[in-house]
RORO-428072 format. One record per residue (C-alpha): residue number from 0; residue in one letter; x, y, z. Coordinates in steps of 0.001 Angstrom, whole numbers. Each point is the difference from the previous one (the first is absolute). Last residue first. Layout:
RORO-428072
NUM|a|X|Y|Z
...
END
This chain:
RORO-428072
564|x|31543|20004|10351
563|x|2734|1941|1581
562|x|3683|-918|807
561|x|99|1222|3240
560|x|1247|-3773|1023
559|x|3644|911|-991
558|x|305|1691|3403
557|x|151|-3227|2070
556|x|2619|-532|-2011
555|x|1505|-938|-3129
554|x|3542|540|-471
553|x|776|1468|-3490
552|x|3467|-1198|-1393
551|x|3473|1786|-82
550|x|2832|-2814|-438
549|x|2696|-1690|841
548|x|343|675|4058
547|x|-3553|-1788|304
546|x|-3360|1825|1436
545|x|1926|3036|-652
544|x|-3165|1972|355
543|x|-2421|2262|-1941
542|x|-2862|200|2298
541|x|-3806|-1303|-1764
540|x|-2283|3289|522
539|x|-1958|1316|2764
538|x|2239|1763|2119
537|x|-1939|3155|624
536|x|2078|2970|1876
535|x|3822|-997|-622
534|x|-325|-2194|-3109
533|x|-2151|2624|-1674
532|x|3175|2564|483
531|x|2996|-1699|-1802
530|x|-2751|-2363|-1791
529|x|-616|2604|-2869
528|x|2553|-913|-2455
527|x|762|-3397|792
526|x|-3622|-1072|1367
525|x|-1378|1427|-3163
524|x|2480|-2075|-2001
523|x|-972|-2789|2164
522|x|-3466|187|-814
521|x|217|482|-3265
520|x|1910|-3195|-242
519|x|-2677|-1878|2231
518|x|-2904|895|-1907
517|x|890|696|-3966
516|x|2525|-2535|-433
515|x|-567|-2696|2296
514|x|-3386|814|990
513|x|-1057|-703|-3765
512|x|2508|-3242|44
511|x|-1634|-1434|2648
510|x|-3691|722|-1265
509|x|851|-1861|-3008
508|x|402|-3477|1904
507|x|-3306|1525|2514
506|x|-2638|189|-2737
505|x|1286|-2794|-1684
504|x|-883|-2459|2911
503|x|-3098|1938|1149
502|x|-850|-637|-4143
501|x|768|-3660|301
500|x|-1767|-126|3302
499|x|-3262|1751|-1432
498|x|-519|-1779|-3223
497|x|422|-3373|-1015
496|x|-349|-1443|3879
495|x|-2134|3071|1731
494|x|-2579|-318|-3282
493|x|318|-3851|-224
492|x|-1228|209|3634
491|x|-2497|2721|-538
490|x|-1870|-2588|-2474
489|x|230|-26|-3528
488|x|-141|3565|-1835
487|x|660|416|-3321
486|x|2443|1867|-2170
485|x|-343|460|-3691
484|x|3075|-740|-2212
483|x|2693|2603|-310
482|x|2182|-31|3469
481|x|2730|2235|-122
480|x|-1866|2849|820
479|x|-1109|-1220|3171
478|x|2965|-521|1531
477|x|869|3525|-880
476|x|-2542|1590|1646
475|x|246|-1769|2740
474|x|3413|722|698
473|x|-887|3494|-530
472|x|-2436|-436|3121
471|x|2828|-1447|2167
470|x|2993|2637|-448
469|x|-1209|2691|1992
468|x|-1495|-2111|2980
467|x|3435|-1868|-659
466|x|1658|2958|1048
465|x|-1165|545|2747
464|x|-199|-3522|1498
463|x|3733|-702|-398
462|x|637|-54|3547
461|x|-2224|-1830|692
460|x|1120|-2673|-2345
459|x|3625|440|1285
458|x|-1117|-422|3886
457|x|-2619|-2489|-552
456|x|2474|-2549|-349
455|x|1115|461|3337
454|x|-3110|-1651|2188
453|x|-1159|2261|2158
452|x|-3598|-160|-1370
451|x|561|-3741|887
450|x|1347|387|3165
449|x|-2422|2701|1105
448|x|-3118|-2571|-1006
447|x|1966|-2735|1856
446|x|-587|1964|3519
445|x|-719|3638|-410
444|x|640|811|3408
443|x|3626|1801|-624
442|x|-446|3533|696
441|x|76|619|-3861
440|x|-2475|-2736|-711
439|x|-2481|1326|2306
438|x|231|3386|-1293
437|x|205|-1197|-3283
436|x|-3181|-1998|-38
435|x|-1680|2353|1922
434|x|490|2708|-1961
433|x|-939|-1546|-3422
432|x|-3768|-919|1529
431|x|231|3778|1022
430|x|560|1304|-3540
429|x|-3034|-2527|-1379
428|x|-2115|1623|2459
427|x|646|3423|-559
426|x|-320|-1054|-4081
425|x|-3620|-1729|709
424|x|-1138|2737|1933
423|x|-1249|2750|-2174
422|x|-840|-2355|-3299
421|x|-1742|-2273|2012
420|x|-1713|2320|1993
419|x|-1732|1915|-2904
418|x|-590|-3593|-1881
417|x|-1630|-1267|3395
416|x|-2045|3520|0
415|x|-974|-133|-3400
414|x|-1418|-3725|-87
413|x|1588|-2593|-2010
412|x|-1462|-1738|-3080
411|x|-439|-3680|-696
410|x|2029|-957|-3337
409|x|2582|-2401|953
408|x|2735|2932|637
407|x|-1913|1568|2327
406|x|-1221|-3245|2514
405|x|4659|-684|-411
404|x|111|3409|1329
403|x|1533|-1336|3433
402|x|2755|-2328|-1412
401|x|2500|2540|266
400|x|-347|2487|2869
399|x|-1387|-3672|2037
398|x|3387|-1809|-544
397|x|1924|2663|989
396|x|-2523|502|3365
395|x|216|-3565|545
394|x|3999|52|-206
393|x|-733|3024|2337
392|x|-1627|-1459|2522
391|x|1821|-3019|66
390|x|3469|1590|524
389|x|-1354|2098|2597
388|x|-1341|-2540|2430
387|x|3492|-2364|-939
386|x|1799|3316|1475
385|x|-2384|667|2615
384|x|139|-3474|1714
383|x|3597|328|-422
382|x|702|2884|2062
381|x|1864|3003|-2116
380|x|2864|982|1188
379|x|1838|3305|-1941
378|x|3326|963|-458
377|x|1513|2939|-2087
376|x|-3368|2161|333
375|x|1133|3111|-1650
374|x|738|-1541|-3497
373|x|-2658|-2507|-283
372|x|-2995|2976|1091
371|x|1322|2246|-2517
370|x|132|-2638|-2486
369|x|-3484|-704|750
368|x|-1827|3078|179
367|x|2030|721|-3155
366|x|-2168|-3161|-1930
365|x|-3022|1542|1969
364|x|251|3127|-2087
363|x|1145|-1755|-3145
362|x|-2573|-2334|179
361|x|-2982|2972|439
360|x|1783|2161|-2832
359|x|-2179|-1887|-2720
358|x|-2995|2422|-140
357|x|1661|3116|111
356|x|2814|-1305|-1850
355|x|-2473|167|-3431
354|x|522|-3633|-2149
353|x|-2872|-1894|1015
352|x|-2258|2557|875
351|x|-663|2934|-1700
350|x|2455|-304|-2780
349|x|-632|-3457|-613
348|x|-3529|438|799
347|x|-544|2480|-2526
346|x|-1660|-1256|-2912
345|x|-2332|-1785|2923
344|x|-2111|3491|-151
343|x|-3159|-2113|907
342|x|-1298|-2774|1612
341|x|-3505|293|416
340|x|-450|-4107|-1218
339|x|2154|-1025|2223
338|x|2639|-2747|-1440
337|x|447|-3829|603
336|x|2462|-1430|-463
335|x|3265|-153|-2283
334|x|3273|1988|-355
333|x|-840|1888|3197
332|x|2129|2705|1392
331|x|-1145|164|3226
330|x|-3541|348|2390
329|x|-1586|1066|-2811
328|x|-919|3654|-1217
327|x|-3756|1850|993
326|x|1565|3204|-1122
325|x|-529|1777|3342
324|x|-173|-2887|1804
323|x|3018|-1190|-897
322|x|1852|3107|-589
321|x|-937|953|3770
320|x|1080|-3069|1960
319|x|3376|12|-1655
318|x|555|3328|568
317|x|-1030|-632|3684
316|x|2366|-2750|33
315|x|2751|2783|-705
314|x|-944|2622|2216
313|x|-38|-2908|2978
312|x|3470|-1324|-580
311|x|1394|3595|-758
310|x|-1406|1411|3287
309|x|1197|-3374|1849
308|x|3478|923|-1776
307|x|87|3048|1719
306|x|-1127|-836|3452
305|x|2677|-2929|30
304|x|2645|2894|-784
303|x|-1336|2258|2582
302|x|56|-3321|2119
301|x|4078|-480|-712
300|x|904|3181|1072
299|x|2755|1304|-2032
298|x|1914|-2406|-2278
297|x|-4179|-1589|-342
296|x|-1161|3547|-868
295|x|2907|475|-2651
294|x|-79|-3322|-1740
293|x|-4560|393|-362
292|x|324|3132|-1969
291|x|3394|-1186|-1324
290|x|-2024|-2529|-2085
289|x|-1380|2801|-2309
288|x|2742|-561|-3058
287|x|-392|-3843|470
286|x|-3916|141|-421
285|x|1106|1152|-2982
284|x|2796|-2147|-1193
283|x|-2290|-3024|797
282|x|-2978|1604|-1919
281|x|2381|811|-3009
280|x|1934|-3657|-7
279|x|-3388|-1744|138
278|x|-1418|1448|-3009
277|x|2986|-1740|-1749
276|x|-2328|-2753|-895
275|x|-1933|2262|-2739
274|x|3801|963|-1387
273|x|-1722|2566|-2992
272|x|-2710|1207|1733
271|x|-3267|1590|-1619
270|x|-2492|-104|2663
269|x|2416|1298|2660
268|x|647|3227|-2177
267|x|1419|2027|3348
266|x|-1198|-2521|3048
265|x|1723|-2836|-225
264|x|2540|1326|-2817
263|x|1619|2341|3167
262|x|3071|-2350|240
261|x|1986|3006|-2192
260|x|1860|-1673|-2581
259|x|-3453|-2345|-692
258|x|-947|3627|-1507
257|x|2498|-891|-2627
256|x|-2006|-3419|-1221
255|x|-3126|2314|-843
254|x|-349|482|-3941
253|x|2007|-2950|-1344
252|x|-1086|-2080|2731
251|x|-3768|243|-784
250|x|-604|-3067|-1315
249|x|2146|-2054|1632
248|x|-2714|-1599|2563
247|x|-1673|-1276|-2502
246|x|2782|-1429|-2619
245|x|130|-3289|1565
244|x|-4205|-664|-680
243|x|821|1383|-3965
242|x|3389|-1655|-312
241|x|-1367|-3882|776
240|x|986|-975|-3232
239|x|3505|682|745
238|x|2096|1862|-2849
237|x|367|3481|1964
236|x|1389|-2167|2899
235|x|3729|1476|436
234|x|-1295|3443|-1786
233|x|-2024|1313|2723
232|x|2367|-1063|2918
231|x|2740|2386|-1463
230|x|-1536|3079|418
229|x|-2718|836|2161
228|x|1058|-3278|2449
227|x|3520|502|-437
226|x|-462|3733|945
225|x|-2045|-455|2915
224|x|2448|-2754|1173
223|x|2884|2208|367
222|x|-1999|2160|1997
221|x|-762|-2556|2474
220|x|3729|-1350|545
219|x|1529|3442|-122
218|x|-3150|1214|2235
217|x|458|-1805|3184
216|x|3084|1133|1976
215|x|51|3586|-1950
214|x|-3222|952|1434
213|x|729|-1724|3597
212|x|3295|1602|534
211|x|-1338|3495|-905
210|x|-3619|41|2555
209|x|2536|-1170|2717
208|x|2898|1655|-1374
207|x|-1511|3576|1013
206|x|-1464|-1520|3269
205|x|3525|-523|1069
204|x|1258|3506|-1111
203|x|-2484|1665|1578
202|x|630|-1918|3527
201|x|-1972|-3054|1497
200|x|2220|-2706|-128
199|x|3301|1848|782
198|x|-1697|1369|3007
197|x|-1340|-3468|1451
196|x|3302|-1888|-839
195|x|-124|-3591|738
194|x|-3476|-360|1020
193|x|-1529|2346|-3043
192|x|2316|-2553|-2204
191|x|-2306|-2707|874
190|x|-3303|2300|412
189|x|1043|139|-4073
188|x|503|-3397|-580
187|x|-3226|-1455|1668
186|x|-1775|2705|-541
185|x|485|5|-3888
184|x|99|-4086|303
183|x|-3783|-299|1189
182|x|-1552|2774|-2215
181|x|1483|-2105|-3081
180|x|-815|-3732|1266
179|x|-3432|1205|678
178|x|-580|1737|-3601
177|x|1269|-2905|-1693
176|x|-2535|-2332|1794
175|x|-2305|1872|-1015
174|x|540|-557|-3559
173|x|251|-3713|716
172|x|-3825|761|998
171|x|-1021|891|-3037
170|x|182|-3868|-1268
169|x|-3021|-41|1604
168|x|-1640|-1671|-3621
167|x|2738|-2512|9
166|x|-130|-1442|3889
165|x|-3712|510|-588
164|x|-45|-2357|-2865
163|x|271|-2767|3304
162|x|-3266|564|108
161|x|-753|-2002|-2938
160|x|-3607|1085|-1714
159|x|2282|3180|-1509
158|x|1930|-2661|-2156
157|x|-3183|-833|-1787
156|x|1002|3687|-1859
155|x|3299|-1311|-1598
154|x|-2036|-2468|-1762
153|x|-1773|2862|-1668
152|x|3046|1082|-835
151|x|879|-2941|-2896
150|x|2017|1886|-2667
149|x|2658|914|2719
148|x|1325|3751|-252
147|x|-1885|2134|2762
146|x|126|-3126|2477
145|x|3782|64|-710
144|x|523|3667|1433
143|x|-2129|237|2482
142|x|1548|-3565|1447
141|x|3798|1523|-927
140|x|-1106|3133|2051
139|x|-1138|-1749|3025
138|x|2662|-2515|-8
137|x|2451|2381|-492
136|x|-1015|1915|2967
135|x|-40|-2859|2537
134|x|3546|-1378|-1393
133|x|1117|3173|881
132|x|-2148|-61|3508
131|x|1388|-3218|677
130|x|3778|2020|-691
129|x|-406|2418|2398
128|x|-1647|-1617|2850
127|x|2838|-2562|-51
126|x|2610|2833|-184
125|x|-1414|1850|3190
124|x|-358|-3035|2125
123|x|3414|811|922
122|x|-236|3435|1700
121|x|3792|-5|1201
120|x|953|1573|3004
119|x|2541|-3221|643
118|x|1518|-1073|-2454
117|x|-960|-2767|-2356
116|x|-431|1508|-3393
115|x|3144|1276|-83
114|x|1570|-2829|-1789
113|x|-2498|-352|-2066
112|x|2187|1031|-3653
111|x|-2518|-820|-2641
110|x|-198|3603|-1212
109|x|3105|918|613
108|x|1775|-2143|-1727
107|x|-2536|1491|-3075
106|x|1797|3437|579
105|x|3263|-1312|598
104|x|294|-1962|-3637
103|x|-1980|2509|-1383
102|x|2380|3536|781
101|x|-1979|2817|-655
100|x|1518|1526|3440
99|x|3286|-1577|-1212
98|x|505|3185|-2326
97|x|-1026|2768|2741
96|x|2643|-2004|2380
95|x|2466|469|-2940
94|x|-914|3229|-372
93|x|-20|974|3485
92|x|4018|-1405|719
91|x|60|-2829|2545
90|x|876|-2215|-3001
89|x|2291|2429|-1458
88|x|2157|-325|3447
87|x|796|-2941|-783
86|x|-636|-3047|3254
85|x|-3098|-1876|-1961
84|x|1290|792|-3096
83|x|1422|-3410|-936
82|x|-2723|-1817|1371
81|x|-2597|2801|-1593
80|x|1536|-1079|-3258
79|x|-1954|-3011|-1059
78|x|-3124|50|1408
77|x|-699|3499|384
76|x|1119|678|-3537
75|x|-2501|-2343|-1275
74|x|-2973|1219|2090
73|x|904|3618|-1348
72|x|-241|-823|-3306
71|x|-2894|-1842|594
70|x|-1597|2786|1468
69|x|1295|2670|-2396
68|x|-1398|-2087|-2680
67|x|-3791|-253|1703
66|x|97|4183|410
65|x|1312|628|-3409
64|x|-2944|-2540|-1261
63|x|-2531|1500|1840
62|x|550|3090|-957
61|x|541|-675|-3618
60|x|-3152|-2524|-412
59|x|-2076|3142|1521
58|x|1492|2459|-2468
57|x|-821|-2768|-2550
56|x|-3273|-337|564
55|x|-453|3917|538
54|x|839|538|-3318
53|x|-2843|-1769|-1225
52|x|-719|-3713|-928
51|x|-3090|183|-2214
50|x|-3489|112|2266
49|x|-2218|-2896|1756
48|x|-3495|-305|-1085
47|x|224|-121|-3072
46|x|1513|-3327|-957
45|x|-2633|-1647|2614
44|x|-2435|1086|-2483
43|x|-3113|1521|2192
42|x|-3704|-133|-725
41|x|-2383|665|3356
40|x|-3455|-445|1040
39|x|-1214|-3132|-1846
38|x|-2941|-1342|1570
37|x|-2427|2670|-2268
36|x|-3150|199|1885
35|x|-2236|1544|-2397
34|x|1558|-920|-3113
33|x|-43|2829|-2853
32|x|3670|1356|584
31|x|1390|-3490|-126
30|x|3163|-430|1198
29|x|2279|-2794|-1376
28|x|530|704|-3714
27|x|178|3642|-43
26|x|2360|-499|3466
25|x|2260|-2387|-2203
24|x|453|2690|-2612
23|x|451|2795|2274
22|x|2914|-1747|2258
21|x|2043|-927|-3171
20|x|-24|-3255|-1740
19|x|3401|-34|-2125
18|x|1809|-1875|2749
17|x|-1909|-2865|-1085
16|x|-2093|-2040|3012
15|x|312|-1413|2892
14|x|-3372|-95|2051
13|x|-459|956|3464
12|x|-3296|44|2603
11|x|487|2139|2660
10|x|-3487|-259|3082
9|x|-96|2665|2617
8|x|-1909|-2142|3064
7|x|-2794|2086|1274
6|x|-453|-858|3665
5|x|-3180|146|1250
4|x|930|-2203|3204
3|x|-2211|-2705|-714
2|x|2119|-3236|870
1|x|721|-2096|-2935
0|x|-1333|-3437|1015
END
């Protein structure tokens, strides 16, 4: 049974045929201007509907190829000659130290190098959280993105009678789960530093490279995929049959990929985005820029600071409250289930809602509620009756956020005021599910569960959860356009076996190589030039140390975790 949500599923149908047939000629033969209810809406060529290699193709192939040579260039000299250099006085000179910065033998070393991971102060749940929310996210796109493409969607649909399709369609949560792990480590590191040197911390200069340090720290990897993805990504599947469905969310690159530049494209032109999935960077930065609103009050008196953020907990559900009632919208962003018939204005729930910090800064709030709270309280007993108390509760409540609009998605509507609280509460309560389990793990009553979210192969794959959030969705895209006979869906399991682990599994082989050159070596440059005074009032990135007498590598510590996304 196909559950009655009123979907309307966008049917393609595709026929190859001579180059010769233009766009006008097969639209004079397919649309009907006498039928009533004409079924065709739309005539497209895939040849059309991506442009001629431009100049900015190959300005972007130039960049990034400069950058990618200097890396390997680098990585080769650092292998062979930095044993000979080690004791020179070149090598301790600032070019050379600029040149090994790009260096990707030491950069990806570092990236797999654990070795830290285990001291004490360490959040080490962190990575774990990190990269199940990565796989999280690309499961939620890849699923959107394959159930747009298959020739059979209607099967898709008897997935919603499953309630394990919840775990897909609250995919949003992973999302949130971003937000808390942000708001958690800026407290975290920066009360951190506060304790070592309160007037260091908190001076002009230190506030200046707080805002500075973070824009250059995450937009050479970001920015460098905006351009790839307006200008190279278009022309690596031009030839897939599936160009038309790809090409959506491309459309308007050409016209708005430089006000990505400014991580105000979630609420200037949100409609007509250029990275859709980079929304996330521009809500996160700006919640980011207010976050000393809630730093300052808690350096100060801590209950000012709890006042503060209660203010912003309670403005911000009431948002949530109001634009669902006000425009009658669902409890989330539904892909099926049932609607309300008085729902209007839903154009603009991504701007509105989904996307606009206003309504997502709950997380982040409580997420620096809890770093705060780690960072001051070094010990903490907890009696075990409590701790196995808590640990139910809010494995039920997780559970319970995602399985509870399961009565939606089959077709049987939800009344206002459950979709108004919902929407209000369901973040808060998300964020403070995420709190417990890292408070408890972090004081050490986590039992196996902290053992195995301990566990040091999350390290490198949490750490390179940002950039595989920017990498993942072109690796989709380009799976996809290799294949050229119609795709159909199976079962979910044959879905997570033939599609989502091999595309987690690309997603994060390329993603080491993008933080590589365009993460981690910018980062160290930055470090190199700027770190003379960050390093003294917010030590947040990976130290520069003589980990061995032969060579300069990049030491990953508890610091490296800042890495956002």
């Amino acid at each position: 049974k196909v559950p009655d949500s009123g979907v309307v599923v966008g049917w393609t149908f595709g026929l190859c045929l001579p180059a010769s047939c233009s766009s006008a000629e097969l639209e004079s033969v397919f649309v009907s201007d006498t039928a009533k209810h004409n079924p065709v809406c739309q005539i497209q060529r895939t040849n059309d509907s991506i442009d001629d290699v431009d100049v900015g193709f190959y300005v972007t192939i130039s960049i990034m190829g400069v950058i990618v040579a200097l890396c390997i260039l680098s990585g080769f000299a650092d292998f062979f000659f930095s044993d000979y250099l080690h004791d020179k006085p070149a090598s301790r000179g600032f070019i050379w130290r600029l040149f090994m910065s790009f260096s990707l033998y030491s950069n990806i070393a570092s990236i797999f190098d654990t070795s830290g991971s285990k001291k004490e102060g360490q959040i080490a749940p962190i990575h774990c959280i990190r990269f199940f929310s990565m796989c999280w996210v690309v499961l939620g796109h890849l699923f959107g993105s394959f159930s747009g493409l298959v020739a059979n969607p209607v099967d898709v649909l008897y997935l919603a009678n499953d309630i394990t399709t919840e775990f897909i369609l609250n995919a949003f949560f992973s999302v949130d789960s971003f937000f808390f792990v942000g708001g958690l480590l800026l407290t975290f590191l920066w009360f951190k530093s506060y304790q070592r040197s309160p007037k260091q911390t908190n001076s002009a200069g230190a506030w200046a490279m707080f805002y500075v340090h973070r824009i250059l720290r995450l937009s050479p990897p970001y920015f460098m995929m905006v351009i790839f993805w307006t200008f190279v990504l278009p022309q690596l599947i031009r030839n897939s049959p599936f160009n038309m469905n790809l090409m959506t969310q491309m459309d308007f690159c050409k016209e708005t990929w430089g006000l990505e530049f400014t991580y105000l494209h979630n609420i200037i032109d949100s409609q007509r985005q250029c990275l859709g999935y980079s929304w996330y960077l521009a809500t996160d930065m700006q919640i980011f820029f207010f976050s000393p609103l809630i730093i300052l009050p808690l350096a100060f008196k801590p209950v000012l600071g709890f006042i503060v953020s209660f203010v912003l907990l309670v403005l911000s559900s009431a948002a949530n409250i109001f634009l669902v009632y006000h425009y009658h919208w669902p409890a989330t962003l539904q892909i099926i289930g049932a609607t309300d018939p008085d729902q209007t204005n839903f154009d603009n729930y991504m701007s509105y809602m989904y996307m606009s910090p206003i309504t997502r800064c709950q997380v982040y709030v409580i997420g620096m509620l809890a770093g705060w709270f780690l960072q001051t309280k070094k010990r903490m007993r907890i009696n075990p009756i409590i701790n196995i108390a808590l640990w139910i509760i809010s494995l039920a409540l997780m559970f319970t956020l995602i399985l509870g609009l399961h009565s939606q998605t089959t077709g049987e509507p939800l009344p206002i005021f459950w979709r108004a609280m919902y929407s209000a509460f369901s973040k808060p309560a998300w964020a403070l599910v995420l709190s417990w389990i890292v408070i408890s793990c972090y004081y050490g009553y986590g039992g196996p569960i902290n053992s195995f979210m301990s566990w040091h192969i999350w390290v490198p794959l949490g750490r390179l959860s940002y950039c595989g959030y920017l990498v993942h969705f072109p690796m989709i895209y380009l799976v996809f356009s290799t294949v050229h006979d119609e795709i159909y869906f199976s079962s979910f399991i044959d879905f997570v076996i033939t599609r989502l682990i091999p595309i987690i599994a690309l997603t994060y082989f390329f993603s080491i190589f993008w933080s590589a050159c365009f993460e981690i070596s910018f980062g160290r440059m930055e470090m190199l030039l700027l770190g003379g005074n960050r390093m003294k009032v917010m030590p947040i990135e990976p130290i520069l140390s003589e980990r061995k007498p032969s060579r300069i590598v990049v030491e990953p510590s508890e610091e490296m975790i800042d890495v956002k996304i």
